[in-house]
Every structure is written in C-alpha cells, then in structure tokens.
C-alpha positions in Angstrom: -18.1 -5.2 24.4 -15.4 -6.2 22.1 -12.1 -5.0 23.6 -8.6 -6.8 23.8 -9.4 -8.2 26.8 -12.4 -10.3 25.7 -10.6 -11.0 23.0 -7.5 -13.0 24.9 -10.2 -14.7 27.1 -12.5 -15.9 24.3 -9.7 -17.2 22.5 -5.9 -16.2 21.1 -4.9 -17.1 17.8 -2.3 -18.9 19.4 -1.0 -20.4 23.0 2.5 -19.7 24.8 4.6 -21.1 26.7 7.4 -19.5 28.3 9.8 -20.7 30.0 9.4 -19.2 33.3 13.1 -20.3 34.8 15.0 -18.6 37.8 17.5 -17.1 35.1 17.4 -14.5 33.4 16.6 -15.7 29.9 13.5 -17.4 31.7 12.6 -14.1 33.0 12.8 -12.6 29.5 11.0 -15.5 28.3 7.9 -14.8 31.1 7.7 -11.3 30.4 7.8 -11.2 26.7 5.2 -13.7 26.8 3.3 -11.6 29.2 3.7 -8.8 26.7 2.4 -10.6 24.1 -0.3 -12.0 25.8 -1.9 -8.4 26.9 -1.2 -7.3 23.1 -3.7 -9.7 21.9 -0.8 -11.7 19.6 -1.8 -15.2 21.6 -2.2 -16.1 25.3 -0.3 -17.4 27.7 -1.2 -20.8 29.0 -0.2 -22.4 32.2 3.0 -25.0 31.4 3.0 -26.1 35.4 -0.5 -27.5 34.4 1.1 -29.2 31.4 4.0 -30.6 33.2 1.1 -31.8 35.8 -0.6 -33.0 33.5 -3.6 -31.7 34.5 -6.5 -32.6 32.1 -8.2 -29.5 31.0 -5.6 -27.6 30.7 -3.8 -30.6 27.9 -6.6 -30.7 26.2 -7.2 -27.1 25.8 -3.5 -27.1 24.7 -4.0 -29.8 22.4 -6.4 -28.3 20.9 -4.7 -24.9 20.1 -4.2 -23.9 16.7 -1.0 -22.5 17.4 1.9 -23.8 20.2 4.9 -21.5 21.0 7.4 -22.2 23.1 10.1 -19.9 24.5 12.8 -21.5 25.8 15.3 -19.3 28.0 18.1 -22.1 27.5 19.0 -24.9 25.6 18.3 -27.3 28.0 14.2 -26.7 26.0 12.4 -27.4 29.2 9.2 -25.9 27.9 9.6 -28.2 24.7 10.4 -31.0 26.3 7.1 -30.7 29.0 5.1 -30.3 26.3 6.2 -33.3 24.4 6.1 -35.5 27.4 2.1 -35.0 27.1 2.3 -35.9 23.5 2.3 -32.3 22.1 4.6 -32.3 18.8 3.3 -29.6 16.7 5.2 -26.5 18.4 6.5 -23.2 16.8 10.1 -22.7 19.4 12.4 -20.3 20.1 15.5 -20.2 22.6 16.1 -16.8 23.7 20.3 -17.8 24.4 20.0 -18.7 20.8 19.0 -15.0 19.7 22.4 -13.4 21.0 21.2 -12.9 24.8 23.4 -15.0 26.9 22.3 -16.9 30.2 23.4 -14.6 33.2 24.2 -11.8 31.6 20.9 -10.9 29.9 19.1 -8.7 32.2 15.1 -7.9 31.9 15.4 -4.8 29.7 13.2 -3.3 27.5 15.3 -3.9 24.7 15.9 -7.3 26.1 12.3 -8.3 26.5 11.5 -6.4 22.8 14.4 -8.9 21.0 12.4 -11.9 22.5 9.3 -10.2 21.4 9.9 -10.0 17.9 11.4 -13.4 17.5 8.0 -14.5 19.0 5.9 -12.4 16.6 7.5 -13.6 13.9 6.6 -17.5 14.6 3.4 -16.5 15.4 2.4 -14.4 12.3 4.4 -16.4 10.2 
C-alpha cells in the first residue's frame, strides 16, 4: 500500500518545525504545519525533542534534506533551538513578518492558508 500516509512515515521530502507558542501566530504556525504535514509536502518533527536534545530525534533532524522553520514571532525561537544543536542549514519563515500581527491574528482558514503558502514556497523552492 502506497498511500499519503506511508508516505509521511517513510520519509517527507522535508522536516518542520513550527513554532508551537501560546500566541496566536504560534498557533498558526502549529496548524499550518500540521496541514502540511497530512498533505504530504514534509513532516512535522518534534522541536521539544530538539530543544531536549534528545539524540535520535537531532540526528534524524540532522540528517534531513530539508529544515523549515516557522517562527510565529521575531523573537525566532524555533531557529534559534535548532541552532543551539548545531543545525544551520534552515529554510525560515516568521509568520508576523507575512502581514499577520501577534495578538490579533486569529486561527482562520485564511489565516492558516497565508502561512501555508509562504511555507510551500520554501519548500518547493
């Protein structure tokens, strides 16, 4: 059988990070990465485990040909977690940075799509 979902747990082209954050830009972040995840455009990958460095999980994340990031904020915690493992080579976005603003952003579908395509385009580049 050789549908999505084998597809996302054999392997994405790509790995993301989002950021995950108690605003709202981190919630647009985690569900556009979510979204992308169950289309089959790269899989999301655990950043707690990063952060903890946790030794599978940094080398499976190493190892990834792609890295994307999604930010909520400018303060770039995902970016910065991933760099404090050594992990330099990563496509980024900051989802305040395309036009949604921190606190007034909420999880819409049009929200969550804006992300979305900002993501698609690092990814398929």
């Amino acid at each position: 059988m050789n549908d999505k979902n084998d597809q996302i747990c054999a392997g994405a082209p790509a790995l993301i990070f989002p950021c995950s954050g108690a605003a709202d830009v981190g919630e647009l972040s985690d569900l556009a990465a979510r979204r992308l995840t169950s289309e089959g455009t790269g899989k999301m990958f655990c950043l707690a485990g990063v952060g903890g460095e946790v030794p599978g999980i940094v080398k499976t994340t190493k190892e990834a040909s792609q890295i994307l990031a999604i930010d909520g904020c400018p303060l770039n915690c995902v970016k910065l977690t991933l760099e404090k493992v050594g992990i330099n080579d990563i496509d980024h976005i900051v989802v305040t940075d395309l036009g949604l603003v921190k606190g007034q952003s909420p999880a819409t579908d049009e929200n969550i799509s804006i992300v979305m395509k900002s993501a698609e385009e690092k990814l398929t580049g």
